[in-house]
N, C-alpha and C positions, 0 to 999 in steps of 0.2 A: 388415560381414561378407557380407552380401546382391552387394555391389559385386565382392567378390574371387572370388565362387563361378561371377558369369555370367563376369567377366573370363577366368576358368580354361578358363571350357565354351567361351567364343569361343578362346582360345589354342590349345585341344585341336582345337577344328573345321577351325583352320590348317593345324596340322600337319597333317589328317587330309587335308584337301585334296590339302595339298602332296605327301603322301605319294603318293597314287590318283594325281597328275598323274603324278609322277617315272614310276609302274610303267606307263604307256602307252605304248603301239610305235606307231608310224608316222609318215611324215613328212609337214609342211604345206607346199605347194606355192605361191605367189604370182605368177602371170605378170601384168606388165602392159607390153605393148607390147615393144620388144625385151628387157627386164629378165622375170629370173626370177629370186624368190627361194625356197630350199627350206632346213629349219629342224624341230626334232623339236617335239614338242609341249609340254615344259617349256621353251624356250627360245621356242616362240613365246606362251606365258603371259606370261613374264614379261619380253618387249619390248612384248607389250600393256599391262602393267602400268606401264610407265617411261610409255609413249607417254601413256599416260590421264592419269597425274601432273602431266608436264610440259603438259600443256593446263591442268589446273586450275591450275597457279602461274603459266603465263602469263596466264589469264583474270584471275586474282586481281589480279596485277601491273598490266596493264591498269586494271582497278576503284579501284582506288587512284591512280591516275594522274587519272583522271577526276574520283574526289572529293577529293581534295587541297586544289582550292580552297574548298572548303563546310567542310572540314574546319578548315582554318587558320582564315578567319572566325570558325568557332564558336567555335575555341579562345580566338580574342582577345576574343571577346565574353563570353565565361567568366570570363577572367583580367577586363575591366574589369565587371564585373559584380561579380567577388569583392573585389574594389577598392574598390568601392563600397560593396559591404556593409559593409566594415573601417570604414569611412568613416563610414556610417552610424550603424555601432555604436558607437563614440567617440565620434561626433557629442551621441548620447544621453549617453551619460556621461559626457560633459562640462556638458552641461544639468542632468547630475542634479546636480553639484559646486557648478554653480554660474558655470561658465567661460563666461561670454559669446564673446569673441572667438577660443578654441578650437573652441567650436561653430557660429560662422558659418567660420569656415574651414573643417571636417569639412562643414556643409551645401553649400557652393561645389565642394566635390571633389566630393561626393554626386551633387552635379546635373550636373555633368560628366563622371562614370562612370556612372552611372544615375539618369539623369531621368525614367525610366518606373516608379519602383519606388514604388510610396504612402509607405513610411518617408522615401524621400526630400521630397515634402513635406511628411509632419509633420515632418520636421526643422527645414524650413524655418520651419515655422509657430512650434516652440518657439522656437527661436534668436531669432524677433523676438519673441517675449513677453518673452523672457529679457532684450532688449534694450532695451524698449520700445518696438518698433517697432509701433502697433496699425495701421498702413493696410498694413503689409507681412504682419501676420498675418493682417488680412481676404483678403489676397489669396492669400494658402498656402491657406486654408480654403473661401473661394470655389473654388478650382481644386479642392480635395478635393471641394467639395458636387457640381462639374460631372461628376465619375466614379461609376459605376455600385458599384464598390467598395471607394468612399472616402467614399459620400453622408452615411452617418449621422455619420460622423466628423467631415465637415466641417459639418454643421448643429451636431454640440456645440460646436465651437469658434468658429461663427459665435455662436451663442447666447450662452457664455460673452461675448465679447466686447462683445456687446448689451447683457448685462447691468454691464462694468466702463465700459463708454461712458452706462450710466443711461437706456435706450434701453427702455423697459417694452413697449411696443407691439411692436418690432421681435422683441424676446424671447418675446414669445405667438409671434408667428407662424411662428417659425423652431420653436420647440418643439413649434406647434401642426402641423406640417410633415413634421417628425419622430415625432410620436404620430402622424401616418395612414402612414409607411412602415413604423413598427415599434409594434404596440399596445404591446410590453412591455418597451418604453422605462422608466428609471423618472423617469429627474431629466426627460425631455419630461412626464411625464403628473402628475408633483407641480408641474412651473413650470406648466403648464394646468391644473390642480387650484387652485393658490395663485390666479392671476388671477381664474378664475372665483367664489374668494369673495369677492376681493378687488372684483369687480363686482358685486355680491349676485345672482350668475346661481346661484341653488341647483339648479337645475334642469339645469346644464351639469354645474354641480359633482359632482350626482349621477350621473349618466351617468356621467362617469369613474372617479366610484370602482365601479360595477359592473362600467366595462370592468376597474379593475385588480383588481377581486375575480376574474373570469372568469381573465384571465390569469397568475391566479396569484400576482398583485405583493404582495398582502397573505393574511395569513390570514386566519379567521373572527373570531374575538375581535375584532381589530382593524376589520376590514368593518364587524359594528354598533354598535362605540363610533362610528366615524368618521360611520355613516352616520345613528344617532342625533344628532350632533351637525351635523351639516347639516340634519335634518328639524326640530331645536330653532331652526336659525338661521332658518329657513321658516317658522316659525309664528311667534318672535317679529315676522320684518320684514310680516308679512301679520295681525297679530294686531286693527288698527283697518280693514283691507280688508275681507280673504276670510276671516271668521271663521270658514267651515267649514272651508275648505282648511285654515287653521291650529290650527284643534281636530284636522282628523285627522292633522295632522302631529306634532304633541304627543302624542295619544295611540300614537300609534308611536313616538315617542323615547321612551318613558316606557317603553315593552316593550321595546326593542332595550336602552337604557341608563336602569337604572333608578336608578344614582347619579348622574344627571347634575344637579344643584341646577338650573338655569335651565329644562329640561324638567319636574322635577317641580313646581316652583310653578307653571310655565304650566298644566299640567295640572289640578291639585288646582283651581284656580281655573276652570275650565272646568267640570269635575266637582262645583264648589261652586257655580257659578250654573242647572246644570242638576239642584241638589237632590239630588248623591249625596253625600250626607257622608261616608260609610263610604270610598265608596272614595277617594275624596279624601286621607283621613286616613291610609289604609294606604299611598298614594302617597309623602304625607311623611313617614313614620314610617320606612318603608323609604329611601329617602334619606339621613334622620336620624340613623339608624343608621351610614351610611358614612360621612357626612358633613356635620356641624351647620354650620347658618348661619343667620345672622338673616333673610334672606330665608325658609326653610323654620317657622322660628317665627314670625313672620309671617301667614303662608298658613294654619299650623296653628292659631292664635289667630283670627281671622277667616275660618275656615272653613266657618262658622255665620250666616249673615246675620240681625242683631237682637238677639244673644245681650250679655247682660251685662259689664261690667269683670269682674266677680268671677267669670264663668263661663268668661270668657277666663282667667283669673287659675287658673281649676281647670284648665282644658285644655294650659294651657302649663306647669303642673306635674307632668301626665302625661307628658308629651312629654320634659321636661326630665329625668324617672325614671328614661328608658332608655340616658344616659350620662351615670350620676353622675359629678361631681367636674369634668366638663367647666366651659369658662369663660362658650361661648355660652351655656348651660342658667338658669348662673344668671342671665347679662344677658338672657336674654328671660323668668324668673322677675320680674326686679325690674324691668323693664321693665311688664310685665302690674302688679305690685304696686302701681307708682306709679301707675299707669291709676285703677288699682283704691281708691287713698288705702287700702291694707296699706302701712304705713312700716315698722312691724317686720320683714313680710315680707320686702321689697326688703334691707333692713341687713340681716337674717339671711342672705339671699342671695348675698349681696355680702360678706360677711365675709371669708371664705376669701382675698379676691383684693386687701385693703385693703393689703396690706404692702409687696408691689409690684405695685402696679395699672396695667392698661394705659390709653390715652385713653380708651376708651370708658367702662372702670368709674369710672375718675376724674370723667369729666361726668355719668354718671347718681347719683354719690353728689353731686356740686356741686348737680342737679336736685332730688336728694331732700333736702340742707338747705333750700334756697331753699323749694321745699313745703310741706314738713312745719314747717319753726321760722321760714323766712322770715330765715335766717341770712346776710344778704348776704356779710360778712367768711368765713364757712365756705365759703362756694359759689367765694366768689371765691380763697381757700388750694386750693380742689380744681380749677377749672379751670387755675391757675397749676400743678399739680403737674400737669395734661392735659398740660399743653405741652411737659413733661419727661419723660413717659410712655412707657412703650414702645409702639412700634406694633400694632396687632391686624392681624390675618391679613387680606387682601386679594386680587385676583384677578392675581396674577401670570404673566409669562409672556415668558421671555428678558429679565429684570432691568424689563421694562418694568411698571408699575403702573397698573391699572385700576381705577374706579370700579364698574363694570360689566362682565360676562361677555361676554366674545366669540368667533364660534367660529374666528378661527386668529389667527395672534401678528403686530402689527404690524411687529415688528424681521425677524422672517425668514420671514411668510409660513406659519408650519406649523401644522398642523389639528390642533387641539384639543389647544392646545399651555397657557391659561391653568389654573391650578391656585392653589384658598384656600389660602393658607397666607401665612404671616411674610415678610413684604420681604426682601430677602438684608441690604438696609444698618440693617436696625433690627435686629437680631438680637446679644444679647448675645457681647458681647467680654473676653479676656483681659489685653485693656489696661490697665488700672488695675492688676491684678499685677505687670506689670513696669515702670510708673512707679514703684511704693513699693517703696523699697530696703527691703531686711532692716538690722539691727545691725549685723551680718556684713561685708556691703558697705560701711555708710556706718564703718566701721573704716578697710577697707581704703584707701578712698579720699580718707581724711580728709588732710589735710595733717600730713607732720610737725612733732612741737611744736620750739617753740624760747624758750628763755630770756629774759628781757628786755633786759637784755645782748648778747646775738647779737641780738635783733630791733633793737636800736637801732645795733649796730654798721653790720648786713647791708641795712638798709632802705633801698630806691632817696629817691631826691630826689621830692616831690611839691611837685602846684601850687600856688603860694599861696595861702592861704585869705582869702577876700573879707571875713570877720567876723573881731573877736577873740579869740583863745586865752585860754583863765582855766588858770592852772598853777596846782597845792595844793601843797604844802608837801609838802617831799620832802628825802630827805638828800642830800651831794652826791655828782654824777654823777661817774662813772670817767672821763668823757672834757672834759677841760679846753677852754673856749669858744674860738673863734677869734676873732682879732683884728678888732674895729669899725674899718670903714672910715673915712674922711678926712670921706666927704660926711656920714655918718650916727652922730653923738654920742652923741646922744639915745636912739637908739636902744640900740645897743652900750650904753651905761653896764645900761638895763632887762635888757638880756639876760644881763651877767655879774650885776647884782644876783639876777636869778631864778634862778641856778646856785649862783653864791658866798653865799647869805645865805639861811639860812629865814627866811619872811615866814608873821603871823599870818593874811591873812585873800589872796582871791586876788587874783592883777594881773593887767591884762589888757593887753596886747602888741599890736601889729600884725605880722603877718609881710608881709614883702613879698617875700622871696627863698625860694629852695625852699633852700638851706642854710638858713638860721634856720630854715626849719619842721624840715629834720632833726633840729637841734638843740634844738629846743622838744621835740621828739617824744621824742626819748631822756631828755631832763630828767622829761619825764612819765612815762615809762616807769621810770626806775628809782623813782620812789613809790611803787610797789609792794613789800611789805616780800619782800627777796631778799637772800641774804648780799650784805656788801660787797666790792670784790675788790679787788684790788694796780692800781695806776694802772701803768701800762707807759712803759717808757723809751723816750730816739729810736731804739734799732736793733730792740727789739722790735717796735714800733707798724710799722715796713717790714719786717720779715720775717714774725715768726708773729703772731694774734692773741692777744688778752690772755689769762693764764691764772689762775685763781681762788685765791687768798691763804688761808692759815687765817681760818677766820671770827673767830677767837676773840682774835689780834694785831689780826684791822683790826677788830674789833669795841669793842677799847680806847680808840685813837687813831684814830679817823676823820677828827678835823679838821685833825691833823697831816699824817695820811699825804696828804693832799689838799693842803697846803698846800707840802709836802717836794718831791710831783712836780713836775719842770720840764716846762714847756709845750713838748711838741714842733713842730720845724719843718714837717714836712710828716704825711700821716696817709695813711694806705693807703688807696684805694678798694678796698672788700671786693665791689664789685657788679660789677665788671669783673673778667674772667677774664683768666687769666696768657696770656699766647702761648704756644703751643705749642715748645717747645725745637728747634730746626732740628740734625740728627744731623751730626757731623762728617764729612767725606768721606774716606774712604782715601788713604794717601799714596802717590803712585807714585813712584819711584826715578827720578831721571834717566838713568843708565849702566843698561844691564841687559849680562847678560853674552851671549856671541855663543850660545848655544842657546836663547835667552830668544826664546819664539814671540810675543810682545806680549800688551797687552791688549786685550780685544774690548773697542770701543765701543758695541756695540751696545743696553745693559743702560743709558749713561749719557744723559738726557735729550740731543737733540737741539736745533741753535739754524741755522735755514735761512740767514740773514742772516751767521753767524759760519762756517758753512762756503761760503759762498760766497767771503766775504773772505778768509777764510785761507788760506797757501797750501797747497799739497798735502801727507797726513799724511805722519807718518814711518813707514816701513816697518818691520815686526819681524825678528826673524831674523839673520842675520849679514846680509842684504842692511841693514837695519836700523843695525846694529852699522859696518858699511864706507861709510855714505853719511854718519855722524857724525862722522869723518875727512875726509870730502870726498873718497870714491870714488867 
């Protein structure tokens, strides 16, 4: 609105101009040399006004003539510039996909449109990670570290590299490189944090975590767990040295972190040899509280220098007071008991934990037979059950298992990374749930039943058996013996006697063919008391299988109806499946009539070798219809 009201005031001023010019009298005169020109004074306005115009557009015209060539340059440098970006940007995501040889092409345009743009070498530098290429990535990331604006960048990926090349040294110092450009770096000041404990430089160690406390990298909380835990590693590695340095370093992790167990026993033990019991006691009670361990009942039992089994034996049941039901409480209860020859004690202690006890309670109840009754056979059932025990809590820290507290993690380096508690791999499982089936299941999955009769019909051939068959007396089988070969008499005759004839007591046979043992096997099998069935004739036995007779006809004459049936010639193998019935194929008409478009082939299996041979098809159609004539 602002813009329309001055536009209006400038328009109005126009006209007003124009106006006061128009009403002026007199004429403007111009001599120069024999020329004279004379002209009213709106007319000499407004040839002023063309003349001034046509200057600026010729000036203008000119200026542009002159930058033209600056002009074109930049345009092309623009256009390859954005070319490059496009380039770029692909280049990246195509990396992110996964596309190797997508993104060294995108990197090779890159560098070819814009070789000066930093993306363009991390492109370069991903593409060969992507690739495996690590001397072509050092060299992306070398060229980055050599730029003012690329430096940090190319120190990470120099570092990285360091580190997948196993290059420890190389890696400090690139990091360590990088932590003096940028204090608040984080992965430079945790890979110089990790080295420096990893060298027992506490003293470097420290320093960095105050530079990263200063810069803000961490918070408070974190600052004196961490830094407690550095001042615990100090005093432990200094503890047969600088016994002062290392007393005052404990006693400062013990203020900073006062659940740190390896702090508070150091402590309490410094405090117990300089005669302060109290506070000693309140050091591991406090502790105790967040966190039991047998190192802290320990400390707390022997905090006393001189003191008695049974007075240790009271102290560790104070201690043990302030988390009942816990499991350390009671193992340093019965632990002290046994010290102490209390055996009731230790077994009241230990009670709770006898039903599934881990190794430790297992071996101190093994300790407390052998003791107390001198029960070799007992001691040696409970260390045998150690063996099978579950694991008790231990100083873990990234799956790795330690003996002993340390203050960062061997696998990856990280500060105060070990924590007591249960191994990941001893730790109760749901397996055994899903080995034992339900009822349910083993239903389903049972096999279905079958007859003895189909079992003997249906049952494959097996190997011969190396021992004697003893066959019991059994009535006779539905399926009539095959004929005894030429070479084997003797046998054949035993075979149809043990089918054809009840025998009182049993015979014992050789098999040596996997027929006879089918045969054996079915004889055995129908001894089982099961209706009798109807013997089946030659065209039954090849088409259907047998089908079940009244029981009560073949329950009459059994040895008739076995004697009536004729021995078939051949017999079905039921274990072999039928062929599948191959479908008849449509019949095509020789003549079709002349509107008859043909039949597509295309639908019928193809034969390469048979159309080669053949001659050319028949055409459909009345073309078709007139070439069958020999047109």
């Amino acid at each position: 609105m602002f813009r329309i009201v001055i536009f209006l005031i400038l328009v109005g001023l126009a006209a007003a101009g124009s106006a006061w010019v128009a009403e002026q009298t007199g004429d403007v005169v111009l001599n120069w040399g024999p020329w004279r020109i004379a002209m009213t004074l709106p007319v000499f306005v407004l040839a002023l006004g063309l003349t001034i115009a046509a200057c600026v557009a010729l000036w203008n015209l000119i200026s542009a003539l002159l930058r033209a060539p600056g002009r074109i340059r930049k345009a092309h440098r623009a256009r390859r510039h954005q070319r490059g970006r496009h380039a770029i940007t692909h280049g990246l995501l195509a990396i992110g996909h996964g596309d190797s040889t997508a993104a060294r092409q995108h990197a090779d345009t890159a560098k070819r449109l814009a070789g000066d743009d930093p993306l363009t070498l991390l492109l370069h530098a991903q593409a060969a990670q992507l690739e495996g290429d690590r001397d072509g990535a050092r060299r992306a990331f070398r060229a980055m570290a050599e730029r003012q604006d690329t430096r940090l960048l190319g120190l990470r990926g120099l570092f990285i590299e360091a580190q997948r090349a196993d290059d420890a040294y190389a890696a400090v110092m690139i990091a360590d490189e990088a932590l003096r450009l940028a204090p608040n770096a984080t992965w430079a000041s945790h890979a110089v944090l990790g080295f420096r404990c990893a060298e027992a430089d506490w003293d470097g160690a420290l320093s960095i975590l105050d530079g990263n406390y200063t810069a803000g990298m961490i918070d408070k909380p974190t600052y004196r767990r961490q830094r407690g835990v550095l001042l615990t590693a100090r005093a432990l590695a200094l503890e047969t040295g600088d016994r002062d340095l290392s007393r005052t370093s404990a006693m400062d992790a013990v203020k900073l972190a006062p659940t740190l167990v390896p702090a508070a026993v150091l402590a309490a033990k410094f405090e117990s040899e300089a005669h302060q019991v109290r506070r000693a006691m309140k050091i591991i009670e406090a502790a105790w509280a967040a966190c039991p361990h047998p190192d802290l009942a320990d400390a707390y039992a022997h905090v006393r220098l001189g003191d008695s089994a049974r007075q240790r034996l009271a102290r560790v049941e104070n201690l043990a007071a302030r988390t009942p039901g816990h499991v350390e409480g009671a193992l340093a209860v019965a632990r002290a008991a046994i010290d102490a020859a209390e055996f009731g004690r230790a077994r009241e202690a230990l009670a709770p934990f006898t039903e599934d006890p881990t190794q430790r309670v297992a071996m101190l109840i093994a300790e407390l037979e052998r003791t107390e009754h001198g029960d070799a056979g007992k001691a040696r059932e409970w260390a045998l059950r150690a063996v099978r025990a579950r694991h008790d809590p231990a100083w873990t820290a990234d799956g790795y298992v330690s003996d002993r507290w340390q203050p960062i993690s061997p696998v990856t380096g990280r500060l105060d990374a070990f924590q007591w508690q249960t191994p990941v791999a001893s730790l109760p499982s749901e397996r055994s749930s899903v080995i034992e089936s339900s009822a349910f299941a083993e239903a389903v999955l049972a096999p279905p039943a079958r007859t003895a009769v189909a079992e003997a019909a249906v049952a494959p051939p097996r190997e011969p058996a190396p021992e004697p068959v003893v066959i019991t007396p059994a009535v006779q089988d539905n399926e009539p013996p095959r004929p005894a070969a030429a070479a084997e008499p003797e046998q054949a005759e035993k075979l149809v006697e043990a089918v054809d004839k009840p025998v009182d007591k049993p015979v014992d046979i050789p098999v040596d063919t996997a027929e006879d043992s089918r045969l054996i096997e079915a004889t055995a099998v129908a001894a089982e008391p099961a209706p009798p069935l109807q013997a089946a004739g030659p065209a039954e036995a090849e088409s259907e299988p047998e089908t079940q007779a009244e029981p009560d006809a073949v329950a009459a004459k059994p040895a008739e109806t076995a004697a009536t049936a004729p021995t078939p010639l051949f017999r079905t193998r039921n274990d072999l499946a039928r062929p599948a019935e191959t479908p008849i194929q449509a019949i095509v008409p020789i003549m079709r009539p002349p509107d008859d478009p043909g039949v597509d082939d295309d639908d019928q299996p193809r034969d390469e070798f048979a159309e080669q041979l053949a001659p050319k098809a028949q055409a459909g159609g009345w073309r078709g219809f007139w070439s069958r004539f020999g047109g």
